[in-house]
KEZA-214586 format. One record per residue: x, y, z of N, C-alpha, C in turn; residue in three letters. Coordinates in steps of 0.001 Angstrom, whole numbers, plus 500000, padded with zeros to 6 digits. Each point is the difference from the previous one (the first is absolute). Example, Ala and Ser with C-alpha at 12.3 -4.5 7.8 and 13.67 -1.06 7.14 Angstrom:
! KEZA-214586
513190494310507800499110501190500000500900501200500000ALA
499650501050499280500820501190500060499230501090500730SER
***
This chain:
! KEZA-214586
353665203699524663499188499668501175500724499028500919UNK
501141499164499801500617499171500322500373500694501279UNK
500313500729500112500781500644501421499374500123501011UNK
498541500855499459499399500338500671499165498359500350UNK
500113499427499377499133498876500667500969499187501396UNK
501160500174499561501084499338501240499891500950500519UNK
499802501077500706500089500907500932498730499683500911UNK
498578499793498983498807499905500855499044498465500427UNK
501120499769499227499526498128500444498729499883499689UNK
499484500509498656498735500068499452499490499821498940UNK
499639498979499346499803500017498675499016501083499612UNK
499926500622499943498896501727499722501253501234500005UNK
501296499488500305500437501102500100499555501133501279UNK
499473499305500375499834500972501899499586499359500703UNK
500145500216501784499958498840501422498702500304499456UNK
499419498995500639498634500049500359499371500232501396UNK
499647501465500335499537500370501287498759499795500389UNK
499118498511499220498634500116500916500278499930501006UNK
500646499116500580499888499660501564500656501508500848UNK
500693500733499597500290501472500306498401500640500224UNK
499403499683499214498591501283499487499272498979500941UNK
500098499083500380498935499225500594499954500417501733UNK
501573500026500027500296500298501482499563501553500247UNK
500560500715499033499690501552500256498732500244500172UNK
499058498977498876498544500491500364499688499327501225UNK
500125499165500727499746500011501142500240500710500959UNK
500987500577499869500575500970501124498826501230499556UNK
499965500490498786499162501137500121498820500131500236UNK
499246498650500170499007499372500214499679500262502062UNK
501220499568500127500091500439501151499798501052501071UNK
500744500876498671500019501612500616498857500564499854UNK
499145499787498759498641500213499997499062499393501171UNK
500099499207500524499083499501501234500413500408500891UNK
501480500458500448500397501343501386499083500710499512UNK
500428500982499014499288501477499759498266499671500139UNK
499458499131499252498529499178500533499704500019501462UNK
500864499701501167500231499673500947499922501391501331UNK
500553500739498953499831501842500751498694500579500349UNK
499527499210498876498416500490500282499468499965501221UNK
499510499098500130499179499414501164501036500548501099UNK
501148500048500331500547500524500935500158501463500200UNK
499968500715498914499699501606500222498459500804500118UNK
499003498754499793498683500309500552500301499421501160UNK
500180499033500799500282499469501012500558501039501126UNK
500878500642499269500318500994500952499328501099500130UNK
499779500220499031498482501346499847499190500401501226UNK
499777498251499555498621499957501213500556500234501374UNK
501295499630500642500383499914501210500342501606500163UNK
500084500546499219500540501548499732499055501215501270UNK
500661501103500617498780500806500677499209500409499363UNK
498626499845500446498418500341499517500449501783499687UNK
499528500502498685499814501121499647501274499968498624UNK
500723499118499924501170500205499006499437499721498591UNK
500415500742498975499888499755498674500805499472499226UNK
500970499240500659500949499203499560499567499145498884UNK
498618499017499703499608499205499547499498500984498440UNK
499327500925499831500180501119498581501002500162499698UNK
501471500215500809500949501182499580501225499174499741UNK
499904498805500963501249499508499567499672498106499950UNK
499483500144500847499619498394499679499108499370498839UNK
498985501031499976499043498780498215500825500306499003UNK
501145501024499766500624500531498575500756498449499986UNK
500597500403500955501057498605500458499965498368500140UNK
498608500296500074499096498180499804500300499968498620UNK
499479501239499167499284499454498813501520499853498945UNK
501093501047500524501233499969499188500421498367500544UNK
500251499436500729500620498722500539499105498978499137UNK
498651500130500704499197498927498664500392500007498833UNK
500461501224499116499436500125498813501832499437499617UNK
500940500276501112501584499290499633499671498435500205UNK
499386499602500850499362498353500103500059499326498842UNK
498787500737499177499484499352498774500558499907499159UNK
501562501013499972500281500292498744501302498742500187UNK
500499499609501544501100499471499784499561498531500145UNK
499054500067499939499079498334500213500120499722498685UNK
499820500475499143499534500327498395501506500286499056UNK
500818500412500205501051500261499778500946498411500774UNK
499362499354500832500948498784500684499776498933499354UNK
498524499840499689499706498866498678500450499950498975UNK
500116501935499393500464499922498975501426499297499508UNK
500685500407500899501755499428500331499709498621499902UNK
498818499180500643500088498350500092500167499870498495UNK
499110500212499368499472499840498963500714500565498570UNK
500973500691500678501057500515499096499278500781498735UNK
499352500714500502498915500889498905501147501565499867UNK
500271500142498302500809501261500211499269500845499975UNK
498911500458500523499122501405500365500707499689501478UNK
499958498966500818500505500340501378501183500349500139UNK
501078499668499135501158499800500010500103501348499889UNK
499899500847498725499545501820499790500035500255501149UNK
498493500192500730499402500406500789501249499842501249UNK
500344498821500433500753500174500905501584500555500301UNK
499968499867498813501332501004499794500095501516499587UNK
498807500309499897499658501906500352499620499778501625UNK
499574499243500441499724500064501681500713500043500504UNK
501278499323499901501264499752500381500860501291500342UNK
499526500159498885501201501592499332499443500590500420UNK
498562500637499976499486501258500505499903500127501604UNK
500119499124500507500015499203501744501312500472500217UNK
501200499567499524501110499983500453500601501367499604UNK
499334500979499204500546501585499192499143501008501903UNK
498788499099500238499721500904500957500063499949501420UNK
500877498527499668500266499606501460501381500799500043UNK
501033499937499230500883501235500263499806501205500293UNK
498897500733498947499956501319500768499189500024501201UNK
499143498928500570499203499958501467501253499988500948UNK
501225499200499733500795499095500968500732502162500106UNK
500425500460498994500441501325500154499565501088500510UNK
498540500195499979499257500759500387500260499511501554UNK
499448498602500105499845499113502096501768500600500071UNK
501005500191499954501433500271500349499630501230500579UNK
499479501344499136499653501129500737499102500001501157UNK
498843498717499874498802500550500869500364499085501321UNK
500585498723499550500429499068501727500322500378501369UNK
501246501213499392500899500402501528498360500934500379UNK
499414500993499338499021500464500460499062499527501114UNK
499152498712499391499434499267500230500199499676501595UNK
501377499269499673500527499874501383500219500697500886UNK
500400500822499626499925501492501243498454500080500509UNK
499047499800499265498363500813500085499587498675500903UNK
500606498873500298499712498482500708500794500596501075UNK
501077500576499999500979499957501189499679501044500812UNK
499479501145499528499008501218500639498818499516500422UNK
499130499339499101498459499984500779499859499593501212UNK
500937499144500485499759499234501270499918501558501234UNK
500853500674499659501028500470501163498671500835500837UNK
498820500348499412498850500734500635499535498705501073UNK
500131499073499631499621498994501304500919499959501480UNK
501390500441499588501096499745501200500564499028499554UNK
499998499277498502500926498649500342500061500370498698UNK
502227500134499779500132500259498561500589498360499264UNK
499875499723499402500933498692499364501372500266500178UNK
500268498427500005501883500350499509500203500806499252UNK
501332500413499884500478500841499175499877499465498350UNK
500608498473500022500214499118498378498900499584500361UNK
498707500528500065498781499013499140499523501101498561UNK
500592501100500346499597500511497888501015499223499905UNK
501351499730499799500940499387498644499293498541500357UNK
499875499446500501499385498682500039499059500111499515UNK
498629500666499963499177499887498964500299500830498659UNK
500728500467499627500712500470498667500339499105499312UNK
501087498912500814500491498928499261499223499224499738UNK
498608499286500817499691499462499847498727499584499018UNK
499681501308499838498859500892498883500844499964498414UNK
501116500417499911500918500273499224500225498181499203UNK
500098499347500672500715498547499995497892499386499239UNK
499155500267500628498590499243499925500025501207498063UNK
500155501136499633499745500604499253500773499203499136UNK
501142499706499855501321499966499241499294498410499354UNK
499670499361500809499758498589499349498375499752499664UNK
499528501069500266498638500151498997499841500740498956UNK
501127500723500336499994501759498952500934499788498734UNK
500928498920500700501265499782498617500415498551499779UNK
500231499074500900500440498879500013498864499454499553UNK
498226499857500053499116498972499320500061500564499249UNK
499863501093499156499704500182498407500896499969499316UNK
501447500459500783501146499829499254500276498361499561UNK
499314499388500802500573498666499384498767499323499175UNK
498766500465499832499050499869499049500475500470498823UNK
500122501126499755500823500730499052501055499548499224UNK
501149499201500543500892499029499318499209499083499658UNK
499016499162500576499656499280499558499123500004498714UNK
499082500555500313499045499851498652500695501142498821UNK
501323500616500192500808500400498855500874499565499008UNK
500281498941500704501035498583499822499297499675498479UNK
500704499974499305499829499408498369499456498424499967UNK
500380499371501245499760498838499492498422499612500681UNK
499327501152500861498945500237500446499394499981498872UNK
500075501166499553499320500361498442499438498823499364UNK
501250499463499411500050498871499052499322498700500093UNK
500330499788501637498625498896500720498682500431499407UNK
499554501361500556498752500317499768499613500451498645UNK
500763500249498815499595499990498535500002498810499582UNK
500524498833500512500259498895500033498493498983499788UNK
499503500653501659498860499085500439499059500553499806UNK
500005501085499704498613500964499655500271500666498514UNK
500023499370499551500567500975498246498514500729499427UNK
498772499954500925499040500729499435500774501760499986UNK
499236500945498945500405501015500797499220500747500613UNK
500614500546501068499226500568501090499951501785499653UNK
498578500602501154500061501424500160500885500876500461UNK
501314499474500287501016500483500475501317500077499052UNK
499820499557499118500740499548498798500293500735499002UNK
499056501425499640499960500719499171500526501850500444UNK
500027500062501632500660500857499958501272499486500831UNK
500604501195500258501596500177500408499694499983501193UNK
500907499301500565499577499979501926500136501078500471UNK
500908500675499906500072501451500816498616500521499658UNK
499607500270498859498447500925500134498900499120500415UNK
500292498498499847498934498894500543500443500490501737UNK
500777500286500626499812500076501483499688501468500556UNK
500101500823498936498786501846500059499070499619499842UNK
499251499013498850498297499689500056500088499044501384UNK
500695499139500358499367499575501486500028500527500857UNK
500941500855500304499639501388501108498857501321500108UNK
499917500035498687498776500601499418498310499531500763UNK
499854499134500027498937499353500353499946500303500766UNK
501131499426501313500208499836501298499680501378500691UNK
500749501189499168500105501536500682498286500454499756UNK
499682499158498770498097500542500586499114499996500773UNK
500382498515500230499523499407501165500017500877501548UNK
501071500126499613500493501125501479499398501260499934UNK
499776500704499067499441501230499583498605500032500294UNK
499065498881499575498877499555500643499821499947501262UNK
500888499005500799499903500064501209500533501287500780UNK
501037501098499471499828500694500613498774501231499946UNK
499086499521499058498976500865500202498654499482500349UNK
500081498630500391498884499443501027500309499697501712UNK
501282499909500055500546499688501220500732501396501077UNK
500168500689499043501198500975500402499230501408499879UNK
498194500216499787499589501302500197500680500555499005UNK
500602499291498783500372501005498487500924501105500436UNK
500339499579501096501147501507500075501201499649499033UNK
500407501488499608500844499739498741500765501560499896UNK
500954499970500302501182500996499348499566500983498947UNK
499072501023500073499925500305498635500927501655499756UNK
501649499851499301500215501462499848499799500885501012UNK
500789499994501218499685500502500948499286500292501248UNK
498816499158499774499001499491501052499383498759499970UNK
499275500015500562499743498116499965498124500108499101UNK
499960499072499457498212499811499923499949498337500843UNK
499114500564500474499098498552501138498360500268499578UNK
499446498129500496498681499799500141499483499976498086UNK
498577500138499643499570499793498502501254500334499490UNK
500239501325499852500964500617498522501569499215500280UNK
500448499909501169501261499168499568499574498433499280UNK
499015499134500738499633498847499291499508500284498847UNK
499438500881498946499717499854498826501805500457499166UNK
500464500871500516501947499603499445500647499109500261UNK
500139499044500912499973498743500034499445499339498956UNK
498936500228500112499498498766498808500375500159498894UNK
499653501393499574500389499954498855501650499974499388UNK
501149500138500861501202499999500219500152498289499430UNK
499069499150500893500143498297499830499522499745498203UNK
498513500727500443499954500142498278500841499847498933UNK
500895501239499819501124500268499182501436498973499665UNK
500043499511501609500973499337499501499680498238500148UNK
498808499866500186499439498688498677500103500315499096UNK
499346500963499348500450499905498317501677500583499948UNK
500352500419500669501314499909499398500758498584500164UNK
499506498881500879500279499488499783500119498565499007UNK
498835501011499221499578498660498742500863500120499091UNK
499855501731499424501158500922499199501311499356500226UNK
500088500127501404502203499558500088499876498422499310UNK
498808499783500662500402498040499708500210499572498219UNK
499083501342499531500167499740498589501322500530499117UNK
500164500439500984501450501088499735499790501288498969UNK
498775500639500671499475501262499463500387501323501106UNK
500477501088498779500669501178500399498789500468501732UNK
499110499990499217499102500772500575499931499333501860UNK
500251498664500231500128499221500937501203500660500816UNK
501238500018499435501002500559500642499832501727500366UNK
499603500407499346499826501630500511499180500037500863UNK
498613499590499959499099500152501263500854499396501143UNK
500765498963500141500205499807501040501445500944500633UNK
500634500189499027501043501014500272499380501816500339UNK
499274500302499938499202501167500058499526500295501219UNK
499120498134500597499491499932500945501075500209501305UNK
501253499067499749500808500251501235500651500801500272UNK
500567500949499243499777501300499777499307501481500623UNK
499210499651499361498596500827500755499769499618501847UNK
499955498699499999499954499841501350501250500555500913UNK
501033499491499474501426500583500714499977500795500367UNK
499757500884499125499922501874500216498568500594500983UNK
499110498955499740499226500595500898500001499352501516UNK
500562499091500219500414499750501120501187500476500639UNK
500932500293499457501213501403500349499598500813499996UNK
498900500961499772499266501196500533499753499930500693UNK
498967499083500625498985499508500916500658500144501108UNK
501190498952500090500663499339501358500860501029500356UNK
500130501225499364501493500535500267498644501563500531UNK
499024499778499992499107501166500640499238498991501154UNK
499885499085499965499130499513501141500647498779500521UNK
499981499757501567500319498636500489499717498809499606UNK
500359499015500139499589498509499719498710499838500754UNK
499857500299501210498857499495500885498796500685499681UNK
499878501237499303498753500411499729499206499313498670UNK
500848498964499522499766499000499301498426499240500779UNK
501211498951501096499105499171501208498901500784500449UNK
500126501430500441498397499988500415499188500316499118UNK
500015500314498543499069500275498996499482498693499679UNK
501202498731500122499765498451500312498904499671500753UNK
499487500800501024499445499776501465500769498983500873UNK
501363500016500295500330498990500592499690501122501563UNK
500168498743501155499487500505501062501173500834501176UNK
499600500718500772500776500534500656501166499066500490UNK
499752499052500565500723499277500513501084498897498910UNK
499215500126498823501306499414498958500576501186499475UNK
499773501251500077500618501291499616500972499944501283UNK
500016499701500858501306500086501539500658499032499558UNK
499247499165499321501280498377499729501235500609498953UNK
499117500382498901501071500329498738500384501019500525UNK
500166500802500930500956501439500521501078499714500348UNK
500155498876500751501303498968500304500777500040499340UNK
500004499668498693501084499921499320499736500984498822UNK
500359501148500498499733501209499295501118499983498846UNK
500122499748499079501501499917499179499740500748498600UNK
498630500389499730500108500980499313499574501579499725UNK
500861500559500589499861501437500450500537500904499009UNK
499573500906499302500087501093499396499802499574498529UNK
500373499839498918500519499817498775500298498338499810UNK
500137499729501127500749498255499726498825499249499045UNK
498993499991500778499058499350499029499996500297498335UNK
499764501557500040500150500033498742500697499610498606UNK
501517500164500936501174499814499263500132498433499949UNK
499647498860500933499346498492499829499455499723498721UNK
499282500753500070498647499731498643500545500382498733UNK
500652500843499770500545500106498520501270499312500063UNK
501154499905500846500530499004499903499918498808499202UNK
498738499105500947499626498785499700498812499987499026UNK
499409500941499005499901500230498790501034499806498793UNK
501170500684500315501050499999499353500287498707499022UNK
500202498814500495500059499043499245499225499143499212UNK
498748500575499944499311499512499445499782500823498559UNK
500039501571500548500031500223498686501465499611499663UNK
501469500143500367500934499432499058499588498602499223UNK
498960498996500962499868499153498939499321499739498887UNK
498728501029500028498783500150499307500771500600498569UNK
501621501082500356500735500087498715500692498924499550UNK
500710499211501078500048498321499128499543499616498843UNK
498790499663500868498708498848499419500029501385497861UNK
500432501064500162499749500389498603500510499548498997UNK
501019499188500200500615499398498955499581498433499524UNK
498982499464500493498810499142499552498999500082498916UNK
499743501383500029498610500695499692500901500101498755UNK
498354500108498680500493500134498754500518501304499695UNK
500839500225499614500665501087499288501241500275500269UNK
500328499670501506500970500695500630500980499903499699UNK
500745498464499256500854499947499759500484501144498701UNK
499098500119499152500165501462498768500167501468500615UNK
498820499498501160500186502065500376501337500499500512UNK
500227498411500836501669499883500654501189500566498981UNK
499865499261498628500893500132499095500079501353499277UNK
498273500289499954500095501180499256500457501797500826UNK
500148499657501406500213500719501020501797500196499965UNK
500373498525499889501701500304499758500374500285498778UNK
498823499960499298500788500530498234500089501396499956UNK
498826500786500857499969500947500224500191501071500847UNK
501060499344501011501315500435500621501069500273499427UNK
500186498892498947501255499697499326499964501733499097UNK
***
């Protein structure tokens, strides 16, 4: 231990990062009262919005209630850091990671859709008689690109070192040696049961907010019958997410089945019908149906081929997460014995 104690100037054998966890939870403390802060300003705008828009169903209450519900969690998650509790420490280091895994593929996906974008800004004007400069798309490219990059990769990426850091850990087994609900499984499948939750949530709301329209195998179901597949869709993967947390077979297949099933029926769907006949089964209004025409960017198949795409990695990880689960390591072995 001698070495390691001259290396960390610590009698414990590791730095001691409260004052690290103290600062971080403030900062995230922070970010939770922006996202708090959206609220009131995206009803704010609501209201100033033209009389007849459904903006406030379709895109604004989903959007209150997702921002609130990130509020609470990073308000709650910022104490935790004060307090050097390792359920926060967990917790914030699947946030980290799962933030910064999808801020790459967002930042990849925004590379294809920006120059678009910008073109559909640099066209709309021109029906008035007055077109923009030529460099105001790459100026707002870069500058969209640059606001993404340091929300999308640079804050979580550096959350991520942080609460990964060993000597993070060690603070917080340190000061909290109770053990916690986070303690008994493996983080990788501890951050599928917290996404789990989250994707119900959404499943719900898209069948109270969103008229239950839903992709089904080639056509869409809207209104009662899409909201009762919704629900019961949210259903399923609560309990799967009790199953994964326990690290039961049955947890991982429902949810691998489910994304699955959806993939495929949303690559039917999209690759026979437009994106926009989505929005008006939505009831969004004529005049927000002219808005989203603007930036028309997915035409023929694109959508479709989007959606299983960005399926794709989840099931590669959902085969991950199998080598957690009891058995696997035998079925693994007994699979190469029986190659051999």
């Amino acid at each position: 231990m001698a070495p390691e104690l001259a290396t960390t100037g610590s009698p414990y054998g590791y730095a001691d990062r409260k004052t690290g966890l103290i600062v971080f939870g403030i900062l995230i403390i922070l970010m939770g009262l922006v996202c708090a802060l959206f609220v009131p300003l995206m009803i704010l705008g609501q209201s100033m919005a033209p009389q007849g828009s459904t903006g406030m169903t379709h895109t604004i209450l989903p959007a209150a209630v997702m921002y609130l519900g990130i509020a609470v969690v990073f308000i709650w998650l910022g104490i935790g850091s004060i307090m050097a509790r390792r359920w926060a420490r967990a917790l914030l280091l699947v946030l980290s990671g799962s933030w910064l895994v999808m801020g790459v593929v967002s930042m990849g996906m925004m590379i294809f859709l920006l120059p678009k974008i910008a073109a559909g800004i640099n066209a709309a004007p021109h029906s008035a008689g007055h077109a923009p400069p030529p460099e105001m798309g790459a100026i707002f490219t870069t500058i969209m690109m640059i606001i993404m990059g340091v929300i999308y990769i640079v804050i979580p990426g550096v959350l991520f070192l942080f609460y990964r850091s060993r000597h993070v850990k060690a603070t917080c087994d340190a000061l909290d040696p109770v053990e916690r609900w986070t303690d008994g499984t493996p983080l990788p499948v501890l951050a599928m049961c917290l996404w789990l939750p989250f994707t119900s949530a959404v499943l719900v709301m898209m069948a109270l907010a969103y008229h239950g329209v839903l992709p089904f195998f080639g056509s869409f179901l809207s209104g009662p019958m899409g909201a009762v597949v919704y629900l019961v869709m949210a259903v399923i993967l609560a309990y799967a997410t009790r199953e994964m947390y326990h690290l039961r077979w049955i947890g991982w297949w429902l949810v691998t089945v489910s994304i699955c099933l959806f993939a495929i029926s949303s690559f039917l769907t999209y690759s026979r019908h437009n994106i926009y006949e989505v929005y008006v089964l939505m009831g969004y209004s004529e005049q927000e149906l002219a808005q989203l025409r603007q930036f028309n960017f997915f035409q023929g198949k694109t959508m479709a081929w989007m959606t299983l795409v960005s399926m794709t990695p989840f099931v590669g990880y959902l085969l991950f997460l199998r080598r957690y689960f009891p058995g696997a390591k035998a079925e693994a072995h007994s699979n190469l014995a029986d190659s051999q």
